[in-house]
C-alpha positions as MATLAB code, in Angstrom:
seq = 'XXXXXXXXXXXXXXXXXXXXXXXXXXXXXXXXXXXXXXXXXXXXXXXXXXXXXXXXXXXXXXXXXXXXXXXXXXXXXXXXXXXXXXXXXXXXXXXXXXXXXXXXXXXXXXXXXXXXXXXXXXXXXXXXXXXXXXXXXXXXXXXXXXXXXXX';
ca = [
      15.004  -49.013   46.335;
      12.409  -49.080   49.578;
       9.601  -49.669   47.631;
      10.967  -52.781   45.951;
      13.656  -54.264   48.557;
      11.780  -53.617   51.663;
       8.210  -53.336   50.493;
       8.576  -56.063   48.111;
       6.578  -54.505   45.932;
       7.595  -55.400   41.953;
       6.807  -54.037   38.550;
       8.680  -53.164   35.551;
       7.592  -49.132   35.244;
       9.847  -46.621   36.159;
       9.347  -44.422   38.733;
      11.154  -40.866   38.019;
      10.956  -39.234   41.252;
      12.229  -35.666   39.702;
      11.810  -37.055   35.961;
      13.955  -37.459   33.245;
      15.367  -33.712   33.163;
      18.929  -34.444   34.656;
      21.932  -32.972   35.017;
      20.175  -29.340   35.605;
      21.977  -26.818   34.054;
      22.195  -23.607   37.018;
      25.008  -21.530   35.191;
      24.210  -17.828   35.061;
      21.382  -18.672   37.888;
      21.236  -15.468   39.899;
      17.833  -15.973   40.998;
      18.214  -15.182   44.523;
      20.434  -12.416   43.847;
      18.357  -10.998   41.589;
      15.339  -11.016   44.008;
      17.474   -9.469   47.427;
      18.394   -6.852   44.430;
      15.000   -6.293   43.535;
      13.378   -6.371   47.593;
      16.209   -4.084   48.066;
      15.147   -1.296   45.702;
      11.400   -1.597   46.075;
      10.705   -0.847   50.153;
       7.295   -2.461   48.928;
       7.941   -5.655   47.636;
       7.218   -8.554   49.665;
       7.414  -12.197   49.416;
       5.990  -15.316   50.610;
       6.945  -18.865   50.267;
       5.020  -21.867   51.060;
       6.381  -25.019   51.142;
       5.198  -28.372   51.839;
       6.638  -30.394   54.505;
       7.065  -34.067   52.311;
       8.185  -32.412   48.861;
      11.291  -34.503   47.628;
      11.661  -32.304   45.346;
      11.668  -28.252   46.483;
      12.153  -29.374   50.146;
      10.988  -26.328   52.799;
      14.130  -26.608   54.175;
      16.417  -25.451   51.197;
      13.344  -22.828   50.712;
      14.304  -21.722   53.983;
      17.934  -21.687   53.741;
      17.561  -19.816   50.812;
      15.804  -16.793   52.242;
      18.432  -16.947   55.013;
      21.110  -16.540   52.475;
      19.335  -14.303   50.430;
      19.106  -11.616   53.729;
      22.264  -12.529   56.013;
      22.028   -9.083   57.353;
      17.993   -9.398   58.723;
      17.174   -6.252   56.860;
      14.442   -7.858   54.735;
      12.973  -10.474   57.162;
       9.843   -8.169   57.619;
       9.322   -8.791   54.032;
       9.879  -11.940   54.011;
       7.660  -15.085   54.939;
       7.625  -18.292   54.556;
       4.770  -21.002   55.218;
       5.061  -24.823   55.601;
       2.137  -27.711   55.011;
       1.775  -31.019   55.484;
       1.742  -32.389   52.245;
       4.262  -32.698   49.595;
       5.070  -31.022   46.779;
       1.210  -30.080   45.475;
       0.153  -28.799   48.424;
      -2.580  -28.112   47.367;
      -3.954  -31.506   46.763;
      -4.297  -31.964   50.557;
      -7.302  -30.329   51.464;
      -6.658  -28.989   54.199;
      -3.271  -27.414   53.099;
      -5.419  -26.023   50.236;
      -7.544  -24.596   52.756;
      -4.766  -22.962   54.829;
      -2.812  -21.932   51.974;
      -4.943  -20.165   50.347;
      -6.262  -18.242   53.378;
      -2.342  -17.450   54.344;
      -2.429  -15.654   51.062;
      -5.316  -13.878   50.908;
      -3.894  -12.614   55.129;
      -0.435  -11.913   53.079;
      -1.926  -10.197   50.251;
      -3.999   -8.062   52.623;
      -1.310   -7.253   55.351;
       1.110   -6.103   52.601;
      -1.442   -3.852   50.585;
      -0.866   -0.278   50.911;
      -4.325   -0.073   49.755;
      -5.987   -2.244   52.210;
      -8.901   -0.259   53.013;
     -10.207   -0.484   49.656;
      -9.389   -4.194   49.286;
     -13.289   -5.600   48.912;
     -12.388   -9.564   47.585;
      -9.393  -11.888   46.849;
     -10.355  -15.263   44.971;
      -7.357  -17.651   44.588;
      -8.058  -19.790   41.480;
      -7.129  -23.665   40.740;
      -3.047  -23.951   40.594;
      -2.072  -23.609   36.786;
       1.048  -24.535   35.596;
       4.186  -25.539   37.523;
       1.777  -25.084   40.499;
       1.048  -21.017   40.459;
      -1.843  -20.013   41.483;
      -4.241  -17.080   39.399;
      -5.336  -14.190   41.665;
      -8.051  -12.427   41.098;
      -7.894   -9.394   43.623;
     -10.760   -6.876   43.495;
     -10.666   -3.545   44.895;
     -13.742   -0.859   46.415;
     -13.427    2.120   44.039;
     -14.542    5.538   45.549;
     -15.872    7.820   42.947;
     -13.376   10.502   41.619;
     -14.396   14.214   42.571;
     -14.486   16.533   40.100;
     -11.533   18.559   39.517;
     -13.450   21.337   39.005;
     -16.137   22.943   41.141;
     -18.583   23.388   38.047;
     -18.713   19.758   36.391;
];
């Protein structure tokens, strides 16, 4: 290991650089499938994917690769994005990653609303679990005209 051969560096804790949770167990994972199936059907689905540069573990490349093989034929690369920082797998502990992230979604969220005009506010909350971020989108409301002429 680098750290201790080359570094030198020596103590007796273990460093689990994807934990403890091997061999993964992927059978019946259609997960890519079962998103080009979905993108496929809904004309307004869209998806983004950001990625940091350093993660050992989800690397950006694979991400990539993965939305290459999940749309061989091009037809849903205008749905598709994908966004790479320099940090690892927390991007968002790198402030400026946070920084860029987050505005890269609220410009996502915006470009791919059919409702854009009304879109008034989009607050992107601390990372919860497993790193997924809490939206809170807000939208202008124009008051409803009455259906009929005398209410």
């Amino acid at each position: 290991m680098y750290l201790r051969d080359e570094l030198n560096y020596k103590t007796d804790m273990k460093y689990y650089m994807f934990g403890p949770v091997h061999p993964w167990n992927r059978s019946g994972d259609r997960t890519a499938e079962n998103l080009r199936q979905a993108m496929a059907q809904n004309p307004y689905l869209h998806l983004l994917v950001q990625s940091g540069y350093y993660d050992g573990a989800c690397d950006y490349f694979n991400a990539k690769y993965n939305l290459w093989q999940m749309d061989p034929s091009g037809k849903l690369k205008d749905r598709m994005s994908w966004e790479g920082y320099r940090s690892g797998h927390m991007m968002y502990l790198r402030k400026d990653d946070l920084v860029s992230s987050n505005e890269n979604l609220r410009n996502f969220i915006k470009r791919r609303s059919r409702n854009r005009e009304h879109l008034r506010n989009i607050k992107i909350k601390k990372p919860g679990c497993r790193g997924f971020f809490i939206l809170e989108i807000s939208f202008q409301t124009q008051p409803l005209r009455p259906a009929l002429p005398w209410l």
